[in-house]
N, C-alpha and C positions, 0 to 999 in steps of 0.2 A: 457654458463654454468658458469664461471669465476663468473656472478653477481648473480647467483643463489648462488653459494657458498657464497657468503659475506653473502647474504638473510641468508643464513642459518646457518652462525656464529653469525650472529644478533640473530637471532632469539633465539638462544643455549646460549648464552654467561649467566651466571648466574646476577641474578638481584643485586648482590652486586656490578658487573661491573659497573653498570648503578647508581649509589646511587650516583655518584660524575657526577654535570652535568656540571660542570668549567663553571659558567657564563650563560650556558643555561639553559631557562627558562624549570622546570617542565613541563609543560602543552605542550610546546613546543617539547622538545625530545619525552614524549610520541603520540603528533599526528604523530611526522615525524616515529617514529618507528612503528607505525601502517600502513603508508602508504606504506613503502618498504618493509613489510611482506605483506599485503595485496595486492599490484602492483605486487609483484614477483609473488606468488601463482596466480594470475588472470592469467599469462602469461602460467601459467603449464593448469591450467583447461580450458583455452582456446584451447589447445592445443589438449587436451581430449575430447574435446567437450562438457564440463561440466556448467552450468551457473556460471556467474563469481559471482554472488550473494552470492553461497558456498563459494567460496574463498574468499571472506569479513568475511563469518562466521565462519569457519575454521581461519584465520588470526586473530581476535578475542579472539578464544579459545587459537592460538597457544602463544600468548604473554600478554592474563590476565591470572588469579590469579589460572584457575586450571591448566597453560600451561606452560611456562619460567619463570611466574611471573616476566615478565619485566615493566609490567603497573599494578599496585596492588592498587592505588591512586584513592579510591573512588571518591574522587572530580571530577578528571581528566578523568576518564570513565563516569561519568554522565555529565560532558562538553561534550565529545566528543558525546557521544548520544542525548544530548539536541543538540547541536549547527546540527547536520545532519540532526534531526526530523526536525527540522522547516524550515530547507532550502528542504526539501524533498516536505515535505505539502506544500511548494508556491511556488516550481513546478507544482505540483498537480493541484494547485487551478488556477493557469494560463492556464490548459489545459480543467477546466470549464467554458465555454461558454454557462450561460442560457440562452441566445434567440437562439441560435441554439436546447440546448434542447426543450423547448416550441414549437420550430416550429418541432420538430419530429414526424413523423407519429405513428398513433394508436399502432402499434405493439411494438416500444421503449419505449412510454410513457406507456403501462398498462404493460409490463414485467418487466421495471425499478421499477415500483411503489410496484409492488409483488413481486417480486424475489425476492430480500434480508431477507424482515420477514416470506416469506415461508422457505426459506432455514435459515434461525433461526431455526423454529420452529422443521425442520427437525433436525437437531441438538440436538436441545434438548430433542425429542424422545427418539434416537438413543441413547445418553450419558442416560439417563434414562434406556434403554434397558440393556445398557452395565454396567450399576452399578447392576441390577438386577441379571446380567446371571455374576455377579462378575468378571468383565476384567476390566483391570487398576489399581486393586487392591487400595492401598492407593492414589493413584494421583487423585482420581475422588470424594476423599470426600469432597473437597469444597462445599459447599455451594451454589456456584456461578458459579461450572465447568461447569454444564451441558450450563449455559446461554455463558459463554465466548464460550463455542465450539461451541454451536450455531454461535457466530459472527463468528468464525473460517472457517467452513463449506460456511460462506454464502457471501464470497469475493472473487476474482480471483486477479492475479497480474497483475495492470496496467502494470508498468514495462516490465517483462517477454513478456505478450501477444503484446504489443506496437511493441516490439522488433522485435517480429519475423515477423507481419504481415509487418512491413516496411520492414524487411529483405527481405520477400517473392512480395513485392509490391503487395498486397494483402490489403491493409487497402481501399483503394477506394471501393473491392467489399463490396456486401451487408453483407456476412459474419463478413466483416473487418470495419462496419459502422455499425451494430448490436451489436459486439462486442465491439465497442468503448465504443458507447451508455450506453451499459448495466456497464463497467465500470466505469464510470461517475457518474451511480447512483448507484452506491455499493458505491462510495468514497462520494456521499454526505449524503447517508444513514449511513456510518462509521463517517461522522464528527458530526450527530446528537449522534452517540451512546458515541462518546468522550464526548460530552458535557455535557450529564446525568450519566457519569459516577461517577463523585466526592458524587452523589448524591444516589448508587446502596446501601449502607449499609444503609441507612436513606431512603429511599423513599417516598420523602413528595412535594404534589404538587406545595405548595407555592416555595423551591428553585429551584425547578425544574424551575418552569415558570418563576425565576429571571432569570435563567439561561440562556434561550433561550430568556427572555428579553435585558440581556447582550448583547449577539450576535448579536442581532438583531440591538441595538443601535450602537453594532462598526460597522454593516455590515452598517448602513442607513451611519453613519460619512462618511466609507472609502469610500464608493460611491461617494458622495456629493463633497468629497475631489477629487476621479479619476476622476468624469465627470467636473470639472469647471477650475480646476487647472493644475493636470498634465497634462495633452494637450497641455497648456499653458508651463510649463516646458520643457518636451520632443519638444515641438518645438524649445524651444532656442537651446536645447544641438544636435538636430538631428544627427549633422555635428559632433559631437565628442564622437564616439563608447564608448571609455575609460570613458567617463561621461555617458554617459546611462547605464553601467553596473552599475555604485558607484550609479546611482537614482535608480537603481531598487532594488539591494540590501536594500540603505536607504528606501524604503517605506514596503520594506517587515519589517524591523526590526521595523519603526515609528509606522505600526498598528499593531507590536506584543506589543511592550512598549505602546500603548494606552489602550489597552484591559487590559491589568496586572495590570493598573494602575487606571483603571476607576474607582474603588471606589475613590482614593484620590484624582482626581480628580471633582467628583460629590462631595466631601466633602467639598476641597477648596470651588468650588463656588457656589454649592446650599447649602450646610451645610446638609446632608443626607447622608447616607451610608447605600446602598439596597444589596450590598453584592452582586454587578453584574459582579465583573470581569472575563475577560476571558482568560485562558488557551494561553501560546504562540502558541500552537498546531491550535488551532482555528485559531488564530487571522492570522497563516501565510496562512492561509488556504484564512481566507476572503481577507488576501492581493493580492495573486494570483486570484483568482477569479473576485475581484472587477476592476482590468485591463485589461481582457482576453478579451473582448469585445470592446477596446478600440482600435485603429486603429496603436498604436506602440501595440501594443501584440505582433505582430510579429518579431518587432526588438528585444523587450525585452526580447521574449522567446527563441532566438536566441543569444544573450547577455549571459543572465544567465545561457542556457545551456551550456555554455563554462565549467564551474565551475560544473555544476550536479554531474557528475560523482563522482568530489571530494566529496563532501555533503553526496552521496550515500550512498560511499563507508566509512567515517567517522560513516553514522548511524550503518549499519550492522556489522562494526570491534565492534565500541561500543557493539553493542547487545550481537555477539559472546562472549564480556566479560564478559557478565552477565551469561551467561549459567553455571550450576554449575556442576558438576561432576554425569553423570547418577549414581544412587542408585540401583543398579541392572537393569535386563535385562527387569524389568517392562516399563519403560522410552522409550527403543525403540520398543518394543512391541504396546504398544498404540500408540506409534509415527506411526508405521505403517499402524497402525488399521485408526487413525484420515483421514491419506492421503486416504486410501480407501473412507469412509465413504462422505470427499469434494469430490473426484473424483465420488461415487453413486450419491450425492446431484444433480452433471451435467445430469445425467441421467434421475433422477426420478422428479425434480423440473424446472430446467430450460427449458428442453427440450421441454416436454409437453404446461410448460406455454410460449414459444416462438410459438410455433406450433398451440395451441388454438387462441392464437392472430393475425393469419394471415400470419407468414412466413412458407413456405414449407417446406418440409420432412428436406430434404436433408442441406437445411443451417439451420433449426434448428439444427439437429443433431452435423452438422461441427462447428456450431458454440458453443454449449455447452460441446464438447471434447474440445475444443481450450482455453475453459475458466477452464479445471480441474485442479486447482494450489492454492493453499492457496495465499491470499495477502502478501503483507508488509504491507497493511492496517490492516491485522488480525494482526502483529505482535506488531503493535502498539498498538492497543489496547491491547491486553494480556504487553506489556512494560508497558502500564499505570496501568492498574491492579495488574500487583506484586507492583508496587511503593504503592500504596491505598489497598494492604493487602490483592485482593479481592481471589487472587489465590494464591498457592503456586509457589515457584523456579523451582520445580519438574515439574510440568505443564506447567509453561512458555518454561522449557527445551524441552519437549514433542512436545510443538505446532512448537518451533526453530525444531527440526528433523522432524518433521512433514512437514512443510515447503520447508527442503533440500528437501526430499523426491520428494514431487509434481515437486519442481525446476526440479528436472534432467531428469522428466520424462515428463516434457514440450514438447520439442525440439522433441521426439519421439510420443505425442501425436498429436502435429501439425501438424506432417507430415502423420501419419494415420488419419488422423479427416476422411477424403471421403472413405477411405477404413472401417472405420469402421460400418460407415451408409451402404456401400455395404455388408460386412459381417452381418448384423441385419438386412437388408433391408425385410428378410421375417419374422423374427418376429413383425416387428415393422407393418407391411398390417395384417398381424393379430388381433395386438392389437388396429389398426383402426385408426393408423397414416399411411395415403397412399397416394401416392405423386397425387402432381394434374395429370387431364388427360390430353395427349400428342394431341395436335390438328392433325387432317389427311390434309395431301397435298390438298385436294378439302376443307377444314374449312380455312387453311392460306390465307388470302388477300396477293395481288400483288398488286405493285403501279409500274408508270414507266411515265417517263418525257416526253415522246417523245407525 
């Protein structure tokens, strides 16, 4: 309790306190005052049973600009958000392994491929429905809401669901290898949406298809670079752990600074500027990725996830600081509304189309309750989108509660997932989702050594 209390004189202490930092760096006092608000509170919701992802976002609120006002330093809040997104995404992307997706059987490969833009579209209905029947009142006149709630709706939290299915050792079954799957490809369907995003107020083919030209040139580099080189690298250093962290690091950042930079340098040396560069977001994305397949991915993901946590919890304190102060009781009203609407999505889109493709009742079901939870991937995208104007602060706030929301109710949906498919189990024989038939003791084959 003793370190709770400091937490929470820290926290309280007025930001004139903090204005004199004797030698220490800006940027410096505010990460570390982020992390011992944010580490204390983890420890309370932990406690609670609450995901510890709230307390990054709660921690956030409690020490930006609408909370103690101890970090009120634009700069230093959009550091600490930039520098977490991009160690987050090559996380991410180390945990995309395309030859394992390709070799996935029919049922991953065509849900992966449809899920995401039906459960858009789903989205976009709904937000449609709801601006009609007037709910959300001002937060839904964007332009652009109906398509961001769309991406909202149509993600689950790597994160979250990772979490528990290891927790439950549960990720080997088919539930837990379905769910992965489908994961995977929400996060590469989300890195195409990042991509075209700078390009949502203008929608013109031509930068479009620089765009994904870009990409495509730093994803052919960083390949070219992981399959002949680093192999060659990572074998010198194998023997020194503390050097494979600093190369893994260094290449995540080498092909974010390539990407950023690719126009200047297509200019240096071809004399051309196609106006191809890409996003550090991407770029850490193709950096992880472009490894995962490599035979140290394991040490490296091993390595770097030593530091995850930190990164993590850096993005989401960041983000809680961008949330601005709800405008009345509209903000968690649709907040509310949103979590329903992702948690319907599981039922009316994924289910079905996991079920039409070949898996059964019963882990269709289990496995699209397991997936009710808004992303961090939606969150990111909606980050990018206030920065590019496309949504309002209000909105972004909405999808942040929206988000907590599904969080908390994770842990409790996981653990219902089979009870809930038995509570439906007779509407669902109705509606003509009915589970295969049970072989009779004279249909089972015996076998026997003797």
């Amino acid at each position: 309790m003793r370190f709770l209390s400091v937490g929470c004189l820290l926290a309280i202490f007025p930001a004139t306190v903090w204005a004199s930092t004797d030698g220490l760096s800006l940027l410096v006092r505010d990460i570390g005052l982020c992390i011992v608000v944010a580490g204390l509170l983890a420890i309370v919701f932990v406690r609670l049973r609450i995901p510890e992802i709230a307390a990054y976002l709660v921690a956030g609120v409690i020490v930006g600009p609408i909370g103690t006002a101890v970090v009120t330093d634009p700069g230093n809040i959009e550091t600490i958000s930039e520098l977490g997104l991009i160690l987050l995404l090559y996380l991410i992307g180390l945990e995309i392994d395309v030859r394992k997706l390709l070799a996935s059987g029919r049922i991953l490969i065509v849900s992966g491929l449809l899920q995401y833009p039906l459960c858009v579209g789903f989205g976009v209905v709904v937000t449609k429905l709801l601006i009609f029947a007037g709910v959300g009142g001002g937060l839904l006149s964007d332009s652009y809401a109906p398509l961001y709630i769309g991406f909202v709706v149509a993600a689950s939290s790597t994160l979250l669901v990772v979490k528990l299915f290891q927790e439950t050792f549960q990720l080997d079954t088919e539930a837990g290898r379905i769910a992965l799957g489908l994961l995977i490809f929400q996060d590469i369907w989300a890195i195409g949406v990042i991509a075209v995003q700078p390009n949502f107020s203008a929608p013109q083919f031509g930068p479009i298809l620089l765009s994904f030209l870009g990409i495509g040139v730093l994803a052919v580099l960083a390949s070219l670079i992981a399959r002949f080189l680093i192999p060659v690298g990572f074998k010198w250093i194998a023997k020194k752990p503390e050097v494979v962290f600093a190369a893994a690091i260094s290449w995540c950042f080498m092909i974010v600074l390539l990407g950023v930079y690719l126009d200047v340098l297509t200019s240096w040396f071809f004399k051309f500027n196609l106006h191809m560069s890409v996003g550090a977001e991407m770029g850490a994305l193709i950096a992880g990725a472009t490894i995962a397949s490599l035979p140290y991915s394991t040490e490296i993901i091993g390595k770097v996830s030593v530091v995850k946590d930190f990164f993590v919890t850096l993005f989401f304190v960041g983000l809680g600081m961008t949330i601005p102060m709800p405008d009345g009781v509209n903000v968690l009203v649709l907040a509310v509304v949103l979590a329903v609407v992702a948690v319907l999505a599981r039922y009316v889109v994924i289910f079905p189309l996991l079920y039409f493709s070949g898996l059964d009742r019963r882990n269709s079901m289990v496995t699209s309750v397991r997936l009710g939870q808004i992303s961090e991937f939606s969150l990111v995208i909606c980050f990018l989108g206030l920065q590019l104007g496309h949504i309002s602060g209000e909105l972004a706030s909405t999808v942040i509660f929206a988000f907590v929301i599904t969080a908390l109710l994770t842990p409790l949906m996981y653990r219902k997932a089979d009870a809930i498919h038995d509570h439906l189990s007779g509407l669902l024989g109705r509606l003509g989702f009915r589970e295969p038939p049970q072989k009779s003791a004279a249909e089972q084959k015996s076998y026997s050594l003797a």
